[in-house]
C-alpha positions in Angstrom: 122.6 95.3 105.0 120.9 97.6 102.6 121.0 101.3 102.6 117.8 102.9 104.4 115.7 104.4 101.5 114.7 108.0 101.7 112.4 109.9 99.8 112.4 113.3 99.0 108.9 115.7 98.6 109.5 118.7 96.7 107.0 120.3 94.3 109.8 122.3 92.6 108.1 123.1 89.8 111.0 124.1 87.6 112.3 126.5 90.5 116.6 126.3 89.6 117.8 127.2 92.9 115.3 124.2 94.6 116.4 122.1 91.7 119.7 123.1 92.7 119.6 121.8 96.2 118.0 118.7 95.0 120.8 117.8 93.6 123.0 118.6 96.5 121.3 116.7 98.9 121.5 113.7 96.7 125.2 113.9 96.0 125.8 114.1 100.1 123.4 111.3 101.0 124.0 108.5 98.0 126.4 107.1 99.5 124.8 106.2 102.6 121.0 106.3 101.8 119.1 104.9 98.7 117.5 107.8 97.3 114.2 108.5 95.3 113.0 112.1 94.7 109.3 112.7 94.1 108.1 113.6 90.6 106.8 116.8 90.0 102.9 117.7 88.6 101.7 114.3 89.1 98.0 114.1 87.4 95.7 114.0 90.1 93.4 111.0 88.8 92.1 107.8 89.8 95.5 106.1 90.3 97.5 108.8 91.9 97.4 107.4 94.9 98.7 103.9 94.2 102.2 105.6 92.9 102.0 108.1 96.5 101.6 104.9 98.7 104.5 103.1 97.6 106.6 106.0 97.5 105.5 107.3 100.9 105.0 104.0 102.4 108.1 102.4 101.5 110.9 104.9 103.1 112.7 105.0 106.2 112.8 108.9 106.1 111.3 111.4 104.6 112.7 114.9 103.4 109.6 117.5 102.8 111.5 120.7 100.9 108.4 123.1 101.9 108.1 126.3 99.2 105.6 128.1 98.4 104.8 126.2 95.3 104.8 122.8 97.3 102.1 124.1 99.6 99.8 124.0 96.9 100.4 121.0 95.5 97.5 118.3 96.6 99.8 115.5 96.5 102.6 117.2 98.6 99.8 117.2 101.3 98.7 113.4 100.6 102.3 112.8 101.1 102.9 114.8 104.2 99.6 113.1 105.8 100.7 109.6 105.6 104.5 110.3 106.5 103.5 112.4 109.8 100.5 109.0 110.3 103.8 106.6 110.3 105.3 105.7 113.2 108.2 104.0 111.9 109.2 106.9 109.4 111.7 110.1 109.9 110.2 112.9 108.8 112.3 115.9 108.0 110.5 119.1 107.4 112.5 122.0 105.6 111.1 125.3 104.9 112.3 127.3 102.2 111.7 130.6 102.4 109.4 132.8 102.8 107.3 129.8 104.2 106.8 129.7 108.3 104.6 128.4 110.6 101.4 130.3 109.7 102.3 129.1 106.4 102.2 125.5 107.3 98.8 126.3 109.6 96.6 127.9 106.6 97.5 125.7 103.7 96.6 121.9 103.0 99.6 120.6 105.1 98.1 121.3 108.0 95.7 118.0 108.8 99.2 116.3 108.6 100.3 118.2 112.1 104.1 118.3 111.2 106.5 119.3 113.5 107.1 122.6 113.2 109.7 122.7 116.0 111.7 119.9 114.4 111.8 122.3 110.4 115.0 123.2 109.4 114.9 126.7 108.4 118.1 127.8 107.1 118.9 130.8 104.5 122.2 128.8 102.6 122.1 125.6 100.9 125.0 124.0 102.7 123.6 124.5 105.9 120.7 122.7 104.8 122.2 119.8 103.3 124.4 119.7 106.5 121.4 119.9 109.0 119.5 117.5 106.7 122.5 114.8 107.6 122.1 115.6 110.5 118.9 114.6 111.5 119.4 111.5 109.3 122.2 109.9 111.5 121.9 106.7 113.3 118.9 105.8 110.4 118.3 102.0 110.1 116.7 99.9 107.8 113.6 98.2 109.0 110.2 96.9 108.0 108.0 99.3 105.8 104.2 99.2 104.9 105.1 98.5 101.8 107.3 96.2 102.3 104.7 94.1 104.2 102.1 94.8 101.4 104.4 93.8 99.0 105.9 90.5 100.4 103.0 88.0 99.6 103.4 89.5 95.6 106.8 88.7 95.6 106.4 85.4 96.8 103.7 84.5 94.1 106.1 85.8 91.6 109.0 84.0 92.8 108.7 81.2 89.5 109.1 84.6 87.3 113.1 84.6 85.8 115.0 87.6 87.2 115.3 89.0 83.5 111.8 88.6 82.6 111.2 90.5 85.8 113.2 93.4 85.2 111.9 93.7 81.8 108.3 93.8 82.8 109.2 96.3 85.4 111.1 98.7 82.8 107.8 98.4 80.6 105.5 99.8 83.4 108.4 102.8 83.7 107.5 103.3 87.7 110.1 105.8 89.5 112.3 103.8 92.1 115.4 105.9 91.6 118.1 104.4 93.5 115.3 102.4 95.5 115.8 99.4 93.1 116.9 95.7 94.3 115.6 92.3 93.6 114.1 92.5 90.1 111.1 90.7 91.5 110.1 93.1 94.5 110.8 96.0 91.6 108.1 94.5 89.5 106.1 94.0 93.0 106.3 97.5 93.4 105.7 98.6 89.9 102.6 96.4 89.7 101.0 98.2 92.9 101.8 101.6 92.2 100.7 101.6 88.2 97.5 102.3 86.8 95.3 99.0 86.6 95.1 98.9 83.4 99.0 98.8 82.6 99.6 96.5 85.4 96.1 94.2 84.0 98.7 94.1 80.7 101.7 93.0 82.5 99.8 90.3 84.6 98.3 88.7 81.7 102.0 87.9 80.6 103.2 86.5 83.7 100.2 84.2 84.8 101.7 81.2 82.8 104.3 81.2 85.3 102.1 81.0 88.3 101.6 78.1 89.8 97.3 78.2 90.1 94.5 80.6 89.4 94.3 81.1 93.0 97.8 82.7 93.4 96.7 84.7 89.6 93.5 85.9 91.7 95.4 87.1 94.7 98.4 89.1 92.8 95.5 90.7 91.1 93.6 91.4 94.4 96.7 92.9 95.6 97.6 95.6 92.6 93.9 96.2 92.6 93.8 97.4 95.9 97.2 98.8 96.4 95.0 102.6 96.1 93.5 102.3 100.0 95.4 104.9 102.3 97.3 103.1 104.9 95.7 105.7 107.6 92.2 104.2 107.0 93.2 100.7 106.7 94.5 100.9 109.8 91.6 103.1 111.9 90.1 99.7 110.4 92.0 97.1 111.6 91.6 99.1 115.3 88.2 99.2 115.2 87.4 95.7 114.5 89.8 94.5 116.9 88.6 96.9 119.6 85.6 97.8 122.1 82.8 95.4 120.8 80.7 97.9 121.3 82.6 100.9 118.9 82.8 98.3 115.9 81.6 100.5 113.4 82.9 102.5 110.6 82.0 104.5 107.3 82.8 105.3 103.8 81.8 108.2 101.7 81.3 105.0 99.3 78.0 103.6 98.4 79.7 99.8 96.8 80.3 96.9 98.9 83.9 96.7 96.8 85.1 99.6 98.0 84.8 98.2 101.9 86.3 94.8 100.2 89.2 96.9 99.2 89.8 98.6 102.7 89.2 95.2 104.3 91.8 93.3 102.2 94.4 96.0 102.4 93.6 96.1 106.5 93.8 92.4 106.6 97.8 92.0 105.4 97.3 88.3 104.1 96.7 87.4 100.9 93.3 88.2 99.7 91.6 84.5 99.4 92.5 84.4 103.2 91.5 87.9 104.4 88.9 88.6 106.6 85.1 88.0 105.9 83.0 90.5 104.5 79.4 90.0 103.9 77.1 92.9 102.1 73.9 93.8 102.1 71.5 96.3 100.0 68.7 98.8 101.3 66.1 97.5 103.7 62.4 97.6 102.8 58.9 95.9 104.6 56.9 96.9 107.4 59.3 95.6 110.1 62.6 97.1 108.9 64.5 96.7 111.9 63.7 92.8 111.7 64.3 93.2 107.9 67.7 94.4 108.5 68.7 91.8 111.2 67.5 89.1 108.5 69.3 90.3 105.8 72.6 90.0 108.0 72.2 87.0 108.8 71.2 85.8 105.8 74.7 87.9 104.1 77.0 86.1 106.9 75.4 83.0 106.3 76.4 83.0 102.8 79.5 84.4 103.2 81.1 81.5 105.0 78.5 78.6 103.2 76.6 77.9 106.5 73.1 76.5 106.6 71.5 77.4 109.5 71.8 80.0 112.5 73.6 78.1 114.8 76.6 77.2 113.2 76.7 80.8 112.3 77.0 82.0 115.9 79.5 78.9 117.4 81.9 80.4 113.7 81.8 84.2 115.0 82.2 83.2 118.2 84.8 80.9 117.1 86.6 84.1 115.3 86.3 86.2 118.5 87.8 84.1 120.1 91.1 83.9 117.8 90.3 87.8 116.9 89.7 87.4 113.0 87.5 90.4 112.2 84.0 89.9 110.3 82.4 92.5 108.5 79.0 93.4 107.0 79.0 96.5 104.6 75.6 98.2 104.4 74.2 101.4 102.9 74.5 103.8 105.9 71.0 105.7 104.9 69.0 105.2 108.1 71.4 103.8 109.9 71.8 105.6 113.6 72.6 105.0 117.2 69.6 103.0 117.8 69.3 100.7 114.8 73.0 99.9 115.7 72.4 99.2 119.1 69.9 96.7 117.9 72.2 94.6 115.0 75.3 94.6 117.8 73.0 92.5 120.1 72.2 90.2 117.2 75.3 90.0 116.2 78.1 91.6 119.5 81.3 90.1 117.4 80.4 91.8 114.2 82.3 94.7 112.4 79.8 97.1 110.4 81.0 98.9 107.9 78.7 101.7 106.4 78.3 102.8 103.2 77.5 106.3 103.5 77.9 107.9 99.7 77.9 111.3 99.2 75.3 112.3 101.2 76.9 114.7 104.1 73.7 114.5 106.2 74.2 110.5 107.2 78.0 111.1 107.2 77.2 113.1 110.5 74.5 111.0 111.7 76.8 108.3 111.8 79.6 110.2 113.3 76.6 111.0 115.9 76.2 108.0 116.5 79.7 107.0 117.1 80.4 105.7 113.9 84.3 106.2 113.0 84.0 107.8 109.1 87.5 106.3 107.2 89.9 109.3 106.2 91.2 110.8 104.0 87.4 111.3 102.1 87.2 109.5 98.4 87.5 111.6 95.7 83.2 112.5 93.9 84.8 110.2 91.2 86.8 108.0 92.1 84.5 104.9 93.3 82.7 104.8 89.7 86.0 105.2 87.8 87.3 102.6 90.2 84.7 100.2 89.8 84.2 100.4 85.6 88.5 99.7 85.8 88.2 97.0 87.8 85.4 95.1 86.2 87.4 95.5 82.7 90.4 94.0 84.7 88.3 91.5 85.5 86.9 91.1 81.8 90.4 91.3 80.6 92.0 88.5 82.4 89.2 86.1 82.8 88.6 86.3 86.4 85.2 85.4 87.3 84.4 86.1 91.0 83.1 83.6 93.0 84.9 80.4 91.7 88.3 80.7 93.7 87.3 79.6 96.6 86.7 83.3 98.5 
């Protein structure tokens, strides 16, 4: 059995004496733990949080050394957000001093509701590094997100040679410390958690080895998306498998590819077998109610290639039945309690998935209306740097959408 991999959250900064009991705790805990200390100033930009997920989705315990400093940092928060979300994940909180509770309550940490009771507040190193071994006793190995995530891109890569791996993974230069096994879930993991434009480079010299386009189209699917927060994509996943009548949930996104991203990383198969998702732009005419319920059908009818109205319903119904979500992404403008009343009793099995944008006014009219909004919030830039990057991915490796089948 392999050692249980723990991650370490620090935002030294430089600081000798936290420096100092990095290196402490990892001398006491190699042995039994495989360990991988966070970097420190990572650039906030529109890949930051592909390198955060695997690192805070793939450990069995975390170690948050809380300064000062740390509290700052916006990605020591990320990290702390989706640690505290897990529910399969130690979290060890450690407050260096002079940080306390009201510390923790008025910084950026404090949407991720750690456990203040459980900190370790000690004034000498050893009796941190002993209390930190403490709490890590009787840890196990066991299933991660990213484990799960990552499975279906080690299994398309399995016809890659374990030195050819290893290589490719060295060239992408992604952090896994002492995390490192199998030289094809390494280069899994690099591939997710690098920019899309490094890993773009690196899948354009292993798709010889692949055995179709279609398995090419997935990997790529899976890097490409390997950015949506594990919290949202599973407040998805609830709400389309819940209450028929709560199936709704927003975006501050106004692209249908961004709700294609949170559907596929929701959906935990491979992308050419994930969960339907039909779009659909503004609505216009005299009727726009009946525009709207037109235009959805229309979308789902093209979605799964079906030629008239019936078949349609007998498929959802079909889906229900077997609980395989469908959703329709649409702009959010306009869209309130009663317009929504009136598409769920056209359409009762259906997921809808708003597009809101920036626009803070229909963010709370949809929350008004009972509409779940997805969190943590995009960053202004993100969906328009995300969308030119992936296009050029797209460019890059000759993947036209549309033929594969999806």
């Amino acid at each position: 059995m392999k050692n249980p991999r723990v991650f370490i959250s620090h935002g030294a900064g430089g600081d000798p004496d936290i420096l100092a009991l990095l290196d402490r705790i990892k001398a006491t805990l190699k042995s039994k733990f495989a360990i991988l200390i966070d970097k420190d100033d990572i650039p906030i930009g529109a890949d930051w949080r592909r390198t955060l997920n695997t690192w805070v989705g793939g450990c069995h315990a975390a170690i948050l050394l809380l300064s000062e400093r740390a509290l700052g940092r916006p990605w020591v928060a990320y990290e702390a957000s989706i640690l505290t979300f897990r529910d399969n994940c130690r979290v060890i909180p450690v407050f260096l001093n002079p940080v306390d509770d009201e510390s923790i309550r008025t910084s950026d940490l404090a949407p991720a509701a750690i456990d203040v009771k459980q900190a370790i507040r000690a004034k000498t190193e050893a009796e941190i590094v002993s209390r930190i071994e403490a709490a890590l006793a009787g840890l196990a190995e066991s299933k991660t997100p990213i484990d799960i995530q990552s499975e279906y891109a080690e299994a398309i890569l399995d016809r890659v040679t374990e030195k050819l791996a290893g290589s490719l993974s060295d060239e992408l230069d992604f952090e896994l410390g002492d995390w490192k096994s199998d030289a094809r879930r390494d280069l899994a993991l690099a591939l997710m958690s690098s920019t899309l434009e490094k890993a773009s480079t690196t899948l354009l010299k292993i798709r010889e080895f692949l055995r179709d386009d279609r398995e090419f189209y997935n990997l790529f699917q899976i890097v490409a998306n390997s950015w949506v927060d594990a919290r949202a994509a599973e407040a998805l996943s609830r709400a389309a498998k819940g209450d028929q009548n709560k199936r709704a949930i927003a975006i501050n996104a106004g692209r249908a590819l961004i709700a294609e991203c949170y559907v596929t990383r929701a959906c935990g198969r491979p992308p050419l077998s994930c969960w339907k998702v039909a779009a659909i732009d503004g609505v216009f005419g005299d009727d726009p109610m009946k525009t709207l319920q037109e235009k959805v059908e229309r979308a789902l009818l093209t979605a799964f290639n079906y030629k008239n109205a019936e078949q349609l319903q007998k498929k959802l119904l079909a889906n229900e039945r077997f609980r395989e979500p469908v959703f329709v992404a649409l702009p959010g403008g306009g869209l309130d309690e009663s317009v929504l009343q009136h598409l769920r009793q056209a359409f009762p099995t259906v997921t809808f998935f708003a597009l809101a944008g920036d626009d803070a006014l229909t963010r709370k009219t949809l929350e008004r209306s009972g509409v779940e909004v997805l969190q943590p919030p995009l960053d202004p830039t993100f969906e328009r740097q995300f969308q030119d990057d992936y296009e050029a991915a797209q460019l890059f490796l000759d993947i036209i959408p549309g033929i594969y089948g999806q």
